[in-house]
C-alpha positions as CSV (number, residue, x, y, z in Angstrom):
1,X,-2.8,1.1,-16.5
2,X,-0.4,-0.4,-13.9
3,X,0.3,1.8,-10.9
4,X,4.0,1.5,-9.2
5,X,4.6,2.3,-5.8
6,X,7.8,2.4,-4.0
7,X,9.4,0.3,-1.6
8,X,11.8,1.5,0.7
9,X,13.8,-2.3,2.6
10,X,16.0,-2.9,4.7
11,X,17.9,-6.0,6.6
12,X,17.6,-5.5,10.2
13,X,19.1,-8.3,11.7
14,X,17.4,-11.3,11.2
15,X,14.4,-9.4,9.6
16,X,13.5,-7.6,6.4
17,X,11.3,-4.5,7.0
18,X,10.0,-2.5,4.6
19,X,7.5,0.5,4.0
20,X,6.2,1.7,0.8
21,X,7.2,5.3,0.3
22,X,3.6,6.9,-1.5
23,X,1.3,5.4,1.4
24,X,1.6,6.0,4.9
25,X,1.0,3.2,7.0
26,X,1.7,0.5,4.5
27,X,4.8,-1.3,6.4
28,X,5.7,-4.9,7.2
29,X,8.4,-6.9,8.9
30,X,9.5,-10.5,7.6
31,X,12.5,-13.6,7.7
32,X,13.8,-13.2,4.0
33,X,13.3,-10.3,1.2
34,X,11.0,-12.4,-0.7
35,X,8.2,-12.7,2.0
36,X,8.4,-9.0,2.5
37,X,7.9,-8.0,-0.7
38,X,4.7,-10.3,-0.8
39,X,3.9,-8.9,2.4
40,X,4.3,-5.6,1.1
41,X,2.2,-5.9,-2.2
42,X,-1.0,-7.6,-0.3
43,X,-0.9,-5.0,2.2
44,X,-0.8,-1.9,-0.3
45,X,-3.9,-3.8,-2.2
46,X,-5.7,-4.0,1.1
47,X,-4.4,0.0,2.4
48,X,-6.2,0.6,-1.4
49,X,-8.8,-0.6,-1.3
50,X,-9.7,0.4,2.6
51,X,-9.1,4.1,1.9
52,X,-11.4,3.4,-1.4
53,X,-14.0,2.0,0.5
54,X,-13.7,4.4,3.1
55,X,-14.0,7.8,0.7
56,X,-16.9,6.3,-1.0
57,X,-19.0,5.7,2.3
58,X,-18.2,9.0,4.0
59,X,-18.9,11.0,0.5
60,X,-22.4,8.8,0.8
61,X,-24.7,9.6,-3.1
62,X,-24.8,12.1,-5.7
63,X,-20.7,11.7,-6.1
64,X,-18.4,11.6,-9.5
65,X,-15.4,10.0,-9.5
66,X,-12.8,11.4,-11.6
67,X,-9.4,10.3,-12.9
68,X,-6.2,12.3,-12.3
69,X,-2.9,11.3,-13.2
70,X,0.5,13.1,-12.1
């Protein structure tokens, strides 16, 4: 199942910035539209797979993980 996320851009002067809309947090800055959409898509992998990471350690053993869609 592919998941889509949103991304909000914007031309600010000589830069592109950008945030995507689900995740707080996930935002970049770059020269062309391109690069910021790149930027965008490797750093909402990365916010992913932090806040995975970090759910699993601080639930420690014993826990299910359980699939909800919306």
């Amino acid at each position: 199942m592919k998941k889509e996320y949103t991304a909000i851009i914007k031309q600010e002067g000589n830069w592109w910035i950008g945030w995507i809309e689900e995740i707080p947090g996930v935002n970049c800055q770059e020269h062309t539209r391109e690069e910021l959409i790149k930027s965008l898509r490797v750093t909402l992998k990365e916010a992913l797979e932090f806040n995975r990471q970090e759910a699993i350690a601080v639930v420690g053993s014993g826990y299910i993980e359980e699939k909800i869609a919306i």
